[in-house]
C-alpha positions in Angstrom: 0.0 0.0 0.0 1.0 3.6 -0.9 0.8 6.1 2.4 0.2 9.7 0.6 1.4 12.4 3.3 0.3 15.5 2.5 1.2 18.7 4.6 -0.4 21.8 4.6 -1.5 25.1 6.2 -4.1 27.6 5.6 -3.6 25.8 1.8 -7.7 25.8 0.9 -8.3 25.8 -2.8 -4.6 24.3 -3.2 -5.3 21.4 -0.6 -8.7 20.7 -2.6 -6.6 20.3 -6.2 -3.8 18.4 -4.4 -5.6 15.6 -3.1 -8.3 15.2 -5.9 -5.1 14.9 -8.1 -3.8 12.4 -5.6 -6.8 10.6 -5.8 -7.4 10.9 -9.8 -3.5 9.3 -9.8 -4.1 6.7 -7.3 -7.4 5.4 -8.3 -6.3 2.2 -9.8 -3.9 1.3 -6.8 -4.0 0.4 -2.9 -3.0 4.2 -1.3 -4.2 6.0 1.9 -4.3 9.8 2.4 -2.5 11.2 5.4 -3.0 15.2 6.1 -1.1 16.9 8.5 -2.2 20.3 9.0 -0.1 23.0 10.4 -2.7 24.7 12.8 -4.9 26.1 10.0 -7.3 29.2 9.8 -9.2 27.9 7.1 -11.2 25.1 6.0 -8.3 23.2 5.1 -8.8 20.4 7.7 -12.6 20.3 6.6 -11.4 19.9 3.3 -8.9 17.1 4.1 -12.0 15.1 6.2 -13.9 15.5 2.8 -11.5 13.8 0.7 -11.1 10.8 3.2 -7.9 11.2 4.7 -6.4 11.0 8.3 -6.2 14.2 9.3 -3.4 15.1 12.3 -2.2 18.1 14.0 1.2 18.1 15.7 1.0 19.7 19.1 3.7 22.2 18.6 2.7 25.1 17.4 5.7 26.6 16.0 5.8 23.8 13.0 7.9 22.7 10.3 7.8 21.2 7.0 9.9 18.3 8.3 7.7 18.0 11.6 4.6 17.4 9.7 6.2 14.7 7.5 7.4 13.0 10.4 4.2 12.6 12.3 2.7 11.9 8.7 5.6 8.5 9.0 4.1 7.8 12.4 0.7 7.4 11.1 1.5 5.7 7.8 0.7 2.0 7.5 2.2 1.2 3.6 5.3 0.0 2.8 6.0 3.1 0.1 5.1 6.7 1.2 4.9 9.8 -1.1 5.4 13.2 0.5 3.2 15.7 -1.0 2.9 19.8 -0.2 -0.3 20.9 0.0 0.3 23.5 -2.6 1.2 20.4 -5.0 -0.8 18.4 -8.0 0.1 14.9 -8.3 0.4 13.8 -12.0 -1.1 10.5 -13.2 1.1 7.8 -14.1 3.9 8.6 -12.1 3.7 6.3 -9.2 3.2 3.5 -11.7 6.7 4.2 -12.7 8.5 5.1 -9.1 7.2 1.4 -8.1 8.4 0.1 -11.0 12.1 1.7 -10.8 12.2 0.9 -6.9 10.9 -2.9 -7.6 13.7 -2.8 -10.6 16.3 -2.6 -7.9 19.3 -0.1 -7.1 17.0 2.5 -5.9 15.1 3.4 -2.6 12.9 6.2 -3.4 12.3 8.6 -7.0 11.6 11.4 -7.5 10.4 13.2 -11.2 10.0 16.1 -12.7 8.5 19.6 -11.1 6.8 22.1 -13.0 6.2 25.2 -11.0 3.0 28.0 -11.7 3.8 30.9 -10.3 0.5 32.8 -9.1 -0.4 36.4 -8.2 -4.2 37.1 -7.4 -5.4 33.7 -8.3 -4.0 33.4 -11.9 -0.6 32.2 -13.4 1.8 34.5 -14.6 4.7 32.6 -14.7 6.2 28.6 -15.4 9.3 26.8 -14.6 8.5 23.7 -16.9 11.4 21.5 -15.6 12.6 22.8 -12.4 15.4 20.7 -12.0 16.2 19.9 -15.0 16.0 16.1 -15.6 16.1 15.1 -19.0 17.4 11.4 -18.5 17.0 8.4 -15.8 20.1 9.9 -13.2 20.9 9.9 -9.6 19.1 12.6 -8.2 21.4 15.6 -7.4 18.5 17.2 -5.2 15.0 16.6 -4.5 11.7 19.1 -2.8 9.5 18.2 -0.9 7.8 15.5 -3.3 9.6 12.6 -2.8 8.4 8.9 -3.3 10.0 6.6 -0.6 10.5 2.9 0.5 9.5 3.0 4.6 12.7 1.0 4.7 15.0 3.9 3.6 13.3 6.3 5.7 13.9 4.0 8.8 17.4 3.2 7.8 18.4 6.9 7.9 16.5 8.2 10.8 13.6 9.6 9.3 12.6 13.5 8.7 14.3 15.9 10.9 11.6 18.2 12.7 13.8 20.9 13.7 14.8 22.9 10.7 12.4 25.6 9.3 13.8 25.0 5.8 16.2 22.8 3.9 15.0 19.3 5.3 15.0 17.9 2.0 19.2 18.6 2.0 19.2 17.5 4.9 17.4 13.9 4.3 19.1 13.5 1.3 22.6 13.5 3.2 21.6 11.3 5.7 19.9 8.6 2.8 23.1 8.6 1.4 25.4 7.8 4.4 22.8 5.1 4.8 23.7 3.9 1.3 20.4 4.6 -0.1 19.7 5.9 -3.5 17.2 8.4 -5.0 16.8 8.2 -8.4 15.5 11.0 -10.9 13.1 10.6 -13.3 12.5 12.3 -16.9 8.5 11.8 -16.2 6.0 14.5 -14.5 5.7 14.0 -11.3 4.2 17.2 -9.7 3.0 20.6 -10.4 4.1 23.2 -7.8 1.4 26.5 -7.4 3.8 29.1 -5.9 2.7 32.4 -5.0 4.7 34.9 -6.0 6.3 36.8 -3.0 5.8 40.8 -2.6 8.9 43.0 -1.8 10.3 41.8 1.3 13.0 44.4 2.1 17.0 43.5 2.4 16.7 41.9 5.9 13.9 39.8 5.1 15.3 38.5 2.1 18.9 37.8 3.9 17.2 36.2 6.7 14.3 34.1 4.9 13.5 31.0 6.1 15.4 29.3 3.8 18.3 31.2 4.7 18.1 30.3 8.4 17.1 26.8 7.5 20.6 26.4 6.1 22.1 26.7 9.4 19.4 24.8 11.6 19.6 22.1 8.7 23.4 21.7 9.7 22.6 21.6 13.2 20.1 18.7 12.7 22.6 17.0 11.3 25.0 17.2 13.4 22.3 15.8 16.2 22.2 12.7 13.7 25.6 12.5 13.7 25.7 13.4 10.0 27.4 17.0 9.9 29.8 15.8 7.0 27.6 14.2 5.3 25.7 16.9 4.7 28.4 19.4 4.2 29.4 16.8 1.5 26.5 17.2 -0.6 26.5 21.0 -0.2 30.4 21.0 -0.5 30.0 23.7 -3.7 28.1 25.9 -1.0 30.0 25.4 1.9 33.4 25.5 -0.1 32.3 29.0 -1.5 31.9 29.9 2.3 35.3 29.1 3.4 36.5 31.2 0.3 34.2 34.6 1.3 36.0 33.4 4.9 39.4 33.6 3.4 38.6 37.1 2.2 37.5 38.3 5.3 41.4 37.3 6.9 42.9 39.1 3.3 40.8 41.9 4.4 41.6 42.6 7.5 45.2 40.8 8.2 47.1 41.2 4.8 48.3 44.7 4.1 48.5 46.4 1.9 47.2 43.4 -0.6 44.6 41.5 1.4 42.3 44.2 -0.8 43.6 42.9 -4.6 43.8 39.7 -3.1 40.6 39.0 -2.2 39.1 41.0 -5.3 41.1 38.0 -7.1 39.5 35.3 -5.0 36.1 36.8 -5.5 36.5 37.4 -9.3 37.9 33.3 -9.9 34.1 32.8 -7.6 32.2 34.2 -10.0 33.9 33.5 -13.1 33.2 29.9 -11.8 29.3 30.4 -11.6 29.5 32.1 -14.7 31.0 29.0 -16.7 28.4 27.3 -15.2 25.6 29.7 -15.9 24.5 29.9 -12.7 25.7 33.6 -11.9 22.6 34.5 -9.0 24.2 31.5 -7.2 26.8 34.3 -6.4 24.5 36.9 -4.5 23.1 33.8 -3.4 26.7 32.6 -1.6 26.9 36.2 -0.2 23.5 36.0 1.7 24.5 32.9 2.7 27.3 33.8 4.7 25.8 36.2 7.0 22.5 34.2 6.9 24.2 30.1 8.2 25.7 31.6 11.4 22.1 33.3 12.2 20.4 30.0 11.4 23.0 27.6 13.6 22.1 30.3 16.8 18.3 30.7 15.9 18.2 26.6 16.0 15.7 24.9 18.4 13.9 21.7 19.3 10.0 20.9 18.5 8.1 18.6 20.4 7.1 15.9 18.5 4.1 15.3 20.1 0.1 15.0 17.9 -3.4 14.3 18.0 -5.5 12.7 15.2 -8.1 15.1 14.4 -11.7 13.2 14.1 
């Protein structure tokens, strides 16, 4: 059986499309539908009782994305689960081919490919078609939040961490692959993503998103798991572009009267890197990140992992 968890808050007309489309997908198979609502305003939990699923509500009330999925794992009863956002369409005939590829061997979870809408006032006005870019079968470099999993990977790594307030997909990845499990990419649809687009939010509040921060408390998760380099493995292009802004920090402020040029240098060979590689936002990315992973290692805390089922 197939344990769809979906997670959700305040997600209304989004919740409504993301488990009819769960159910349009799943019709032909043996699935249950787990919601686990992050202390809603809305109908959403009305919604989720409408559509047949277990509905749950964690008993912290400062959630996370990773806390939901977990006590969504603690209520599942099938042997594969599919994590779902509630903001997320599942598209038919994708399942049908993550069994397949897990029951083919080599793999313990897939994953496929995301289209993202981008909305403003209830319309689209924007599409990633391929968000990650798969084009072939591949190891998957990086995965969201949909993810299709054998129980037995997710048990074998430690499950979802419930601390971090972003990230916990990095974070899970790491850890699946210290365990020696492998998710594999998919050149099928898997998911369309409905993403509201985000007003203004000022310099501080896009320095210190929650993604941001979630960089930081991700590491410190991981380092409760006993899994710090694992994860700084995966991220080593991040992390190794830290050290670097780091090393021009000390040219700054120790080397004189050349720690200036010097660190120009360092920063120009950064960005002519990202710029071979076409990435070249990563680099205003790198620079956020550097103030932003010291503010989310302090701003790190624990959640209870305590729930109810809501009848």
């Amino acid at each position: 059986m197939i344990s769809v968890i979906v997670i959700g808050r305040n997600e209304g007309e989004r919740l409504e499309a993301c488990l009819t489309s769960a159910q349009r997908a799943l019709r032909m198979l043996s699935y249950e539908l787990i919601y686990v609502d992050s202390h809603s305003t809305d109908d959403s939990l009305a919604i989720a009782r409408a559509h047949g699923a277990r509905c749950f509500l964690p008993e912290e009330t400062d959630t996370t994305a990773g806390l939901g999925r977990y006590i969504g794992t603690q209520a599942a009863h099938g042997e594969y689960l599919l994590f779902l956002d509630g903001d997320m369409q599942l598209q038919q005939g994708f399942v049908e081919r993550a069994m397949l590829r897990v029951a083919a061997g080599g793999c313990d979870g897939v994953c496929g490919i995301r289209t993202d809408h981008y909305m403003k006032d209830g319309k689209v006005v924007s599409v990633c078609e391929n968000y990650f870019g798969c084009t072939q079968e591949r190891v998957a470099p990086e995965f969201g939040g949909a993810i299709f999993l054998t129980v037995q990977a997710l048990e074998r790594c430690g499950g979802w961490a419930t601390d971090t307030v972003a990230c916990e997909e990095a974070e899970l990845h790491a850890r699946l692959l210290a365990a020696g499990c492998t998710v594999i990419e998919l050149p099928v649809p898997m998911i369309i993503h409905c993403d509201a687009v985000r007003d203004a939010r000022g310099p501080m509040g896009v320095a210190f998103s929650r993604r941001r921060l979630g960089e930081g408390q991700a590491l410190r998760c991981a380092m409760r798991q006993k899994r710090a380099g694992a994860y700084i493995r995966l991220e080593h292009e991040k992390f190794a572009m830290y050290a670097l802004d780091w090393l021009c920090l000390a040219l700054l402020l120790l080397v004189h009267p050349w720690g200036i040029p010097a660190a120009c240098f360092v920063q120009a060979l950064e960005l002519g890197f990202l710029l071979a590689r076409r990435r070249p936002r990563t680099f205003v990315s790198v620079k956020l990140f550097f103030f932003a992973f010291p503010a989310g290692l302090v701003t790190y805390r624990r959640r209870g992992r305590g729930y109810t089922q809501v009848q």
